[in-house]
Backbone as a printed PyTorch tensor [residue, N CA C, xyz], in Angstrom:
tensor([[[  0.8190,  -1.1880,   0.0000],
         [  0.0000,   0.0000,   0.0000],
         [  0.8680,   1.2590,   0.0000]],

        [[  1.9520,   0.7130,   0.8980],
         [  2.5960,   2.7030,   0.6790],
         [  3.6660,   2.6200,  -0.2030]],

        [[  4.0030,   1.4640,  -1.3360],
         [  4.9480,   1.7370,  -2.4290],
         [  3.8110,   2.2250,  -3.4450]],

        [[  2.4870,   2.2360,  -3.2650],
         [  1.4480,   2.7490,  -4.4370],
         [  1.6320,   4.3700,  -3.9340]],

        [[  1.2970,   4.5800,  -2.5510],
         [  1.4040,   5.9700,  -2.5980],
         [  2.6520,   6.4060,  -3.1250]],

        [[  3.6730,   5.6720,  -2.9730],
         [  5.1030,   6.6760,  -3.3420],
         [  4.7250,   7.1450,  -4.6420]],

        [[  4.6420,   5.8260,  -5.5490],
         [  4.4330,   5.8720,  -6.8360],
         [  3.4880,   6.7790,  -7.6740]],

        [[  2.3920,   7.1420,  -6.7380],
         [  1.1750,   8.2030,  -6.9570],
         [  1.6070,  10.1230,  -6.3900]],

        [[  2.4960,   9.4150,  -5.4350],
         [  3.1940,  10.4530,  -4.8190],
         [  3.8310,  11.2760,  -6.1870]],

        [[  4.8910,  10.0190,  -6.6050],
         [  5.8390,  10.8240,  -7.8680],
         [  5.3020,  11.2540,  -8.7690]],

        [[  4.4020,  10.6200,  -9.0580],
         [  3.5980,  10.7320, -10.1980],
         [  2.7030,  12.1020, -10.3840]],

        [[  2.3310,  12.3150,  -8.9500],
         [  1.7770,  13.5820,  -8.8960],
         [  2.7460,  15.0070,  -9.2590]],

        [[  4.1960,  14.5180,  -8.6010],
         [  5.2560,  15.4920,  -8.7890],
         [  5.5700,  16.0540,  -9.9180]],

        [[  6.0470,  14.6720, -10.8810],
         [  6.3430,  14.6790, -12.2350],
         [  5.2530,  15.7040, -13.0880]],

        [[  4.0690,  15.7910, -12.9010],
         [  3.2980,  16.0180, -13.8200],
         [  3.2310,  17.7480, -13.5850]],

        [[  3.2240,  18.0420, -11.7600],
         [  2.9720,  19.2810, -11.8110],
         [  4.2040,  20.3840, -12.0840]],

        [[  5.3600,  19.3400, -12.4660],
         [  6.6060,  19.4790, -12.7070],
         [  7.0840,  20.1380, -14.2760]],

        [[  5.9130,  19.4250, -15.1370],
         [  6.2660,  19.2760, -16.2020],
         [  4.2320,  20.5720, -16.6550]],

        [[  3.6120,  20.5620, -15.6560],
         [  2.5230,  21.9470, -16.0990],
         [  3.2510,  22.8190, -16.7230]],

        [[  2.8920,  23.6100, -17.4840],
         [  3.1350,  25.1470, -17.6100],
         [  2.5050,  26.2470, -17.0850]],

        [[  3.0680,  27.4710, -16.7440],
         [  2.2110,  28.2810, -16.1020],
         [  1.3430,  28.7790, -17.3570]],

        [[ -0.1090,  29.2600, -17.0640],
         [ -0.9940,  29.5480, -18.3510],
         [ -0.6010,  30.8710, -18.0270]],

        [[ -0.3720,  31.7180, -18.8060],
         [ -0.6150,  33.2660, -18.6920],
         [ -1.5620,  33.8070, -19.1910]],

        [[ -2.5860,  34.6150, -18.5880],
         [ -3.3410,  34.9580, -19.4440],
         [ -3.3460,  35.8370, -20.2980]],

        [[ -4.5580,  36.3730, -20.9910],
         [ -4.2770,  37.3800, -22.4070],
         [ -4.2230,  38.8800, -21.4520]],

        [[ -3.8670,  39.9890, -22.3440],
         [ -3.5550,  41.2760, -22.0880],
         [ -5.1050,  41.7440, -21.1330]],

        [[ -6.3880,  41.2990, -21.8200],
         [ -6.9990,  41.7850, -22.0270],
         [ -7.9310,  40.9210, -21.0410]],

        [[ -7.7370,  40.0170, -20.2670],
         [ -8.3180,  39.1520, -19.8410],
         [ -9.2930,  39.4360, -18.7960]],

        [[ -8.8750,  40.3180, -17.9880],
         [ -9.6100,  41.2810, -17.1030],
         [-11.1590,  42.0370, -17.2420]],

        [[-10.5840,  42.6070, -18.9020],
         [-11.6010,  43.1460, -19.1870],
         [-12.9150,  42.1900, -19.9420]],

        [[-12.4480,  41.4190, -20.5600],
         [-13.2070,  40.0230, -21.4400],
         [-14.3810,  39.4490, -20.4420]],

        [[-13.3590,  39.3910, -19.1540],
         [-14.2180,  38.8570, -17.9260],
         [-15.5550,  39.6160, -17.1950]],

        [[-15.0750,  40.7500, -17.4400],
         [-15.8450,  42.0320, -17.0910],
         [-16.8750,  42.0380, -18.0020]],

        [[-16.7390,  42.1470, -18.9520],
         [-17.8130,  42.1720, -20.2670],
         [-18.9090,  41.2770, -20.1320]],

        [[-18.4920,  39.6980, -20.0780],
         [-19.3090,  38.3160, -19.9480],
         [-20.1850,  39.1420, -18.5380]],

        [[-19.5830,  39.0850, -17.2330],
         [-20.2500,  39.5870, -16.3420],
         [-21.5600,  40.9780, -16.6590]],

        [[-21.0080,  41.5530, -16.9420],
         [-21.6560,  42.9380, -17.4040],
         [-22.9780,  42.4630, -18.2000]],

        [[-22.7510,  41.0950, -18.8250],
         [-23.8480,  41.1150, -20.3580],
         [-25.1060,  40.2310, -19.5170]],

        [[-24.7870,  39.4710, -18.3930],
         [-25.6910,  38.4610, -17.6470],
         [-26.7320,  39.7640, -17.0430]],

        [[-27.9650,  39.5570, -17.1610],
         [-28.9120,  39.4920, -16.4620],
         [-29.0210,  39.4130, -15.4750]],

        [[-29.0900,  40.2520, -14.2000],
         [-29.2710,  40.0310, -12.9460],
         [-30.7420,  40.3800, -12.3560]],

        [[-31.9900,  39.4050, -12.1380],
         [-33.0920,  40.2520, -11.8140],
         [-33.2520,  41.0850, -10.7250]],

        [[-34.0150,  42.0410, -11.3400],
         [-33.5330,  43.6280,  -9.5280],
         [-35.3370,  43.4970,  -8.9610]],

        [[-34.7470,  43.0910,  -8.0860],
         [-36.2800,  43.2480,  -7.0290],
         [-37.0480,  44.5300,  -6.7840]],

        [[-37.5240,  44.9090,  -7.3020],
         [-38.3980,  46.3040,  -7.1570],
         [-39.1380,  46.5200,  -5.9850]],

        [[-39.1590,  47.4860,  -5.1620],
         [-39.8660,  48.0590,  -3.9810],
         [-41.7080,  47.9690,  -4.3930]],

        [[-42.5770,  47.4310,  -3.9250],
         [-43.6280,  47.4420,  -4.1940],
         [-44.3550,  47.2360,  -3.0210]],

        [[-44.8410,  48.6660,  -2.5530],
         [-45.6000,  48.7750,  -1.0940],
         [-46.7670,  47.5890,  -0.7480]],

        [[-47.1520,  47.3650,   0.2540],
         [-48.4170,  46.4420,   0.9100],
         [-49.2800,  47.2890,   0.0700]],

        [[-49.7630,  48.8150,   0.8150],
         [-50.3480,  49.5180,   0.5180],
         [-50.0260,  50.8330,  -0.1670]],

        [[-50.3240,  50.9930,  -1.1380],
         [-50.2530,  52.0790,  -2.2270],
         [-50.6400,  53.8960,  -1.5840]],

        [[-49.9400,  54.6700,  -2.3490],
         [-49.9540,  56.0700,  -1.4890],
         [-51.6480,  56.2870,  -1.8300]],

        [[-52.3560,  55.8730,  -2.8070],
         [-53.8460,  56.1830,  -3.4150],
         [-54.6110,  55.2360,  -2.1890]],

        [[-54.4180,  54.4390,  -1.6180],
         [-54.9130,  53.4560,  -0.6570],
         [-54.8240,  54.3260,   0.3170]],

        [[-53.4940,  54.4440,   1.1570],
         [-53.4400,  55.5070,   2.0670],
         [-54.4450,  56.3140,   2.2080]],

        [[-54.6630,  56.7570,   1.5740],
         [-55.3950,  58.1860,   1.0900],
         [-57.0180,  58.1410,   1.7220]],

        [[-57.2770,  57.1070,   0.9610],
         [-58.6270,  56.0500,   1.0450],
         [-59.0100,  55.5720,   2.4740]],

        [[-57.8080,  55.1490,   2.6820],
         [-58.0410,  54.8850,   4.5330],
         [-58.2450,  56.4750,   5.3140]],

        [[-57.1500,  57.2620,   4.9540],
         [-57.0700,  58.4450,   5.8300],
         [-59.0530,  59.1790,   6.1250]],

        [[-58.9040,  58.8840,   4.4560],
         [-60.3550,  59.5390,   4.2940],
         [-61.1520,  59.0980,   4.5080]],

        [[-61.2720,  57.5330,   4.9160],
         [-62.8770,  56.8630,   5.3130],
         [-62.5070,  56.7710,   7.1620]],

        [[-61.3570,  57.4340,   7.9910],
         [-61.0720,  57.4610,   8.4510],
         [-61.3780,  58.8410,   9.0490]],

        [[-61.7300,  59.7780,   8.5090],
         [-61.9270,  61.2200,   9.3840],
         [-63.6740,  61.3940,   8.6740]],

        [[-63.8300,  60.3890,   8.0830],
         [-65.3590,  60.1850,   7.6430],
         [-66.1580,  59.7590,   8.8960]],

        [[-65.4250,  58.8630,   9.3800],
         [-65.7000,  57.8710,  10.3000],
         [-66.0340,  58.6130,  11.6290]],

        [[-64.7760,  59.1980,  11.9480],
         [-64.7870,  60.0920,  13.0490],
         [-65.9720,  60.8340,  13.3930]],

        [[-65.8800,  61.5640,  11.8040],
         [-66.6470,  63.1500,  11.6070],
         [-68.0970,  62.7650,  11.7210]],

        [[-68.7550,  61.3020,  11.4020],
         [-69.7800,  60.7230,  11.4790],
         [-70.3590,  60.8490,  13.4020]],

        [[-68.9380,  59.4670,  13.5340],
         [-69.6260,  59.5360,  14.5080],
         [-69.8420,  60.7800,  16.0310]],

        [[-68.9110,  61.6090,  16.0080],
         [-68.5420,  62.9540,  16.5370],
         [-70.2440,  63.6890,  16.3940]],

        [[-70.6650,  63.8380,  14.9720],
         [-71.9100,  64.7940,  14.6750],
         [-73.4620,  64.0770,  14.4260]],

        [[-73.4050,  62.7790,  14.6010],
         [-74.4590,  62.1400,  14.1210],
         [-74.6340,  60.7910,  15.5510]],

        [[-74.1930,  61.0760,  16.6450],
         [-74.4530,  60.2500,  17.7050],
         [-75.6960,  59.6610,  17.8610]],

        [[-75.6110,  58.1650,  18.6580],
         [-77.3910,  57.6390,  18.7480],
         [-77.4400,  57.8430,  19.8070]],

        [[-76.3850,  58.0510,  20.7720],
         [-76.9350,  58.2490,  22.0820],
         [-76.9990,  57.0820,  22.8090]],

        [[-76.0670,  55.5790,  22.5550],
         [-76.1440,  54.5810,  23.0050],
         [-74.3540,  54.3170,  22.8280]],

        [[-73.4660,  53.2680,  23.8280],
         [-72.0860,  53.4010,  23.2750],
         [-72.2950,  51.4470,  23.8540]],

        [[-70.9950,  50.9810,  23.1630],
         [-71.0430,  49.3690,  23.3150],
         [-70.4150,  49.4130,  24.4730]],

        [[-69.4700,  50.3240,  24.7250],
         [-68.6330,  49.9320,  26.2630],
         [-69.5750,  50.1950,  27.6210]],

        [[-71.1130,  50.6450,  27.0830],
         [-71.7080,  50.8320,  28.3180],
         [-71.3330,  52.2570,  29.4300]],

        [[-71.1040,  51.5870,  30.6550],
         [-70.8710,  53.2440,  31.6300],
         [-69.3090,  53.2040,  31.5570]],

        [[-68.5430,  52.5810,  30.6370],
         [-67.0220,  52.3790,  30.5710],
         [-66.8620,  53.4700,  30.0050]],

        [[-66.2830,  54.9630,  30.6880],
         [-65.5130,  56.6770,  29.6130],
         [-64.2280,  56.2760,  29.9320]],

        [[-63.6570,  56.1860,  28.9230],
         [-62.3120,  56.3540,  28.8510],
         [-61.7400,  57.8900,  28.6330]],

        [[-62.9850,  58.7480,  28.1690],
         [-62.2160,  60.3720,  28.3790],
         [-61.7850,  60.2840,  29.8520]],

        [[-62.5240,  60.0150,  30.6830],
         [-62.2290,  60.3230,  31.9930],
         [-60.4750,  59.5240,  32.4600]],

        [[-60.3280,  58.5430,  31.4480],
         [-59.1450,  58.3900,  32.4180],
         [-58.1000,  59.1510,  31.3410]],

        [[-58.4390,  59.4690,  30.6500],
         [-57.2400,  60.0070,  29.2320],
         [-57.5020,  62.2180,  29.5850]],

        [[-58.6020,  62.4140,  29.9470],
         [-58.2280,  63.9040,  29.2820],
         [-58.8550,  64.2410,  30.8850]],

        [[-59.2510,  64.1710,  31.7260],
         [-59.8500,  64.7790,  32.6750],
         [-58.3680,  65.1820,  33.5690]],

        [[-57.9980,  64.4670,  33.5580],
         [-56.2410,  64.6300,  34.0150],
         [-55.6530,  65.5120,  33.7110]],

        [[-55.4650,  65.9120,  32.2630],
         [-54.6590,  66.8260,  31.6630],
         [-55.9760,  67.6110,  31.3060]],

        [[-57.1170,  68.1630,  31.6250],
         [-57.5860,  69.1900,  30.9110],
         [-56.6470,  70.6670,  30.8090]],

        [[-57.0470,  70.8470,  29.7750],
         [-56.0800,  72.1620,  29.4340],
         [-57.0060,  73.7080,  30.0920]],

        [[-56.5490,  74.5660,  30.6190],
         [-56.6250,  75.3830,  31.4560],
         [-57.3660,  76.5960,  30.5730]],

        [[-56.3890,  76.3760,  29.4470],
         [-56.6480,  78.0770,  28.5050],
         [-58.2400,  77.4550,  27.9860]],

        [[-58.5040,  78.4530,  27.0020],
         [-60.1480,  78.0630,  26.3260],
         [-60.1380,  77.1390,  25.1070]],

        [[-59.8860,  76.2190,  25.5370],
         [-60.1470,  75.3670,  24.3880],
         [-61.0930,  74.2170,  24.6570]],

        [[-61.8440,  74.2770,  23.2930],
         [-63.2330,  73.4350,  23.5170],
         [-62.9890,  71.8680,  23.9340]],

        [[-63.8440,  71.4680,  25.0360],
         [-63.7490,  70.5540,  25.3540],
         [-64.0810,  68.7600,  23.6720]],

        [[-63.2880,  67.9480,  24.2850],
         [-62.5130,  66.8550,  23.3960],
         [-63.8190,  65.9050,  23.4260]],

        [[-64.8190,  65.6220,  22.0330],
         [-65.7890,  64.4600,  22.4650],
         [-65.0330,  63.2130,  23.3120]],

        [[-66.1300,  62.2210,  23.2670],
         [-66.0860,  61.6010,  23.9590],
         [-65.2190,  60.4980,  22.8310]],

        [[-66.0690,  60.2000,  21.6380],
         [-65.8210,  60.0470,  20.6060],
         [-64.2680,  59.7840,  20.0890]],

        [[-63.6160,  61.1220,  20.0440],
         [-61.9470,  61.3660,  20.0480],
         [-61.1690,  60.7760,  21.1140]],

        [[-61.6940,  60.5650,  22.2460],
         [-60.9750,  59.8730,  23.2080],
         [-60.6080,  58.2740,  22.4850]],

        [[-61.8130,  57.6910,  22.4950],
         [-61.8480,  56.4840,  21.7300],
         [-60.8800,  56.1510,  20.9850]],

        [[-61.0260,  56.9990,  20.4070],
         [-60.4520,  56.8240,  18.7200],
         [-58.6870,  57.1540,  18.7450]],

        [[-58.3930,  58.1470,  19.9790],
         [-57.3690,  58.4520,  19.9320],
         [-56.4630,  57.1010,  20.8690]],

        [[-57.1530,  56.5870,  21.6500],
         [-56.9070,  55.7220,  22.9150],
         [-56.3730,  54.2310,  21.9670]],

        [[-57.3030,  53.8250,  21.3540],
         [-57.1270,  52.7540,  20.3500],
         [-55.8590,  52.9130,  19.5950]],

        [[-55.8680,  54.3400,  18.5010],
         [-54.8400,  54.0460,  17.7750],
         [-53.5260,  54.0980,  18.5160]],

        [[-53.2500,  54.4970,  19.4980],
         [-52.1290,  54.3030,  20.4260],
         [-52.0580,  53.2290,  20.8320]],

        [[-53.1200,  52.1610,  20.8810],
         [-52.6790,  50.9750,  21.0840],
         [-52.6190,  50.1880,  20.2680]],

        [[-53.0290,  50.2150,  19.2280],
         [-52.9220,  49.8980,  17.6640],
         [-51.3240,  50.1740,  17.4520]],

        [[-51.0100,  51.4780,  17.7210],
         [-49.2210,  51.5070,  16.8490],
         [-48.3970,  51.5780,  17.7570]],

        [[-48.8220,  50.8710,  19.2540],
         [-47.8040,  50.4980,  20.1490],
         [-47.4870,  49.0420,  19.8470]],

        [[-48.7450,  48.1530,  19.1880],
         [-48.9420,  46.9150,  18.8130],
         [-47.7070,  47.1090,  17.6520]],

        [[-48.0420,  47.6000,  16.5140],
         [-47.4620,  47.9320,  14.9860],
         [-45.8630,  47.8370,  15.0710]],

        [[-45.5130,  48.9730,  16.3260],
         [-44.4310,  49.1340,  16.4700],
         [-43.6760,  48.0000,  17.0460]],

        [[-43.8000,  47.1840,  17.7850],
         [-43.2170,  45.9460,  18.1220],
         [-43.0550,  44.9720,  17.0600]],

        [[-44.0130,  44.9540,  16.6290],
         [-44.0870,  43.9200,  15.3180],
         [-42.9000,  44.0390,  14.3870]],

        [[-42.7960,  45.4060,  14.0450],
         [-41.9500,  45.9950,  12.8890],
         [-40.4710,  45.9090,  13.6990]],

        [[-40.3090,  45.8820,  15.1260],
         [-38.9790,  45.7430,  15.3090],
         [-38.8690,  44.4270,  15.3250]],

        [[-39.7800,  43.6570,  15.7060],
         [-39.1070,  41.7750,  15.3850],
         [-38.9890,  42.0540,  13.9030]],

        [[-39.7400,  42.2970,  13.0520],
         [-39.3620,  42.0710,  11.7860],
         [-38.1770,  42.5920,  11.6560]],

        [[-37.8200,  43.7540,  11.7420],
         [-36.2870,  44.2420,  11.5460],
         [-35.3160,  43.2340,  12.0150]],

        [[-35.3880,  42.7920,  13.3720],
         [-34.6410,  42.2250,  14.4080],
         [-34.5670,  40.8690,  13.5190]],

        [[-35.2250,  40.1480,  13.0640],
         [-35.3760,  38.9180,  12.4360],
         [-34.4240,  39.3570,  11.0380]],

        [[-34.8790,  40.2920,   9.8890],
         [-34.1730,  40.4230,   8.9620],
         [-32.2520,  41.0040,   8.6750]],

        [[-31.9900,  41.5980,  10.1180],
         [-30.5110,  41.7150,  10.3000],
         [-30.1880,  40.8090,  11.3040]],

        [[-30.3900,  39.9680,  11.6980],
         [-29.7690,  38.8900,  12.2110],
         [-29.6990,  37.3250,  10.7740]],

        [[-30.5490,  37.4270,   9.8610],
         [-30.3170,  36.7030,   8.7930],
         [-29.5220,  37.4410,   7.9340]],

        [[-29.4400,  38.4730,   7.8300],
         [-28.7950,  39.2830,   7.0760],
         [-26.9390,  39.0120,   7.3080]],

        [[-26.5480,  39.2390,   8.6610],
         [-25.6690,  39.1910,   9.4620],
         [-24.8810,  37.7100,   9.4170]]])
């Protein structure tokens, strides 16, 4: 067994003995560059969830919503004797003359703060998830 390696040994010697070095052409650099340059690479394009015309659409069925229910009340609410103005603005009422905040806006303001306290966590695992694969 180890007079085969010698023999595979030399054999390996001899040959890389007897290679030539390839040199390449003047131009070889650039040839390479070219082939590269001519391939097709597909580019991923940015394409929102939601569109700036969508946005828009929400914003606006969104102060529809408000403006509805703010001026067109039934005079009945689902949370029952539950005011959340009272724990959000009775605290901070503001001193100078400014008209008091429906009841309505409390709601609405109370939610989306907990809506994009929700949003905002989400979006940092997602970040947190995409630079640690990234990495």
């Amino acid at each position: 067994m180890e007079a085969e390696n010698k023999k595979l040994d030399q054999f390996t010697k001899n040959v890389i003995q007897e290679a030539e070095l390839a040199i390449p052409s003047t131009d070889f650099l650039a040839n390479v560059m070219d082939k590269v340059s001519q391939e097709k690479v597909p580019v991923k394009v940015y394409k929102p969830l939601i569109t700036k015309v969508g946005w828009l659409i929400i914003g606006a069925l969104f102060l529809l919503f408000a403006f509805v229910l703010t001026r067109f009340s039934l005079g009945f609410s689902i949370f029952g004797d539950w005011d959340l103005s009272s724990l959000m603005i009775e605290k901070y009422k503001p001193t100078i003359g400014i008209p008091e905040i429906p009841v309505t806006y409390a709601y609405c303001f109370f939610f989306l703060l907990v809506f994009v306290v929700i949003q905002i966590r989400l979006i940092k695992k997602q970040f947190d998830k995409r630079f640690t694969n990234f990495g």
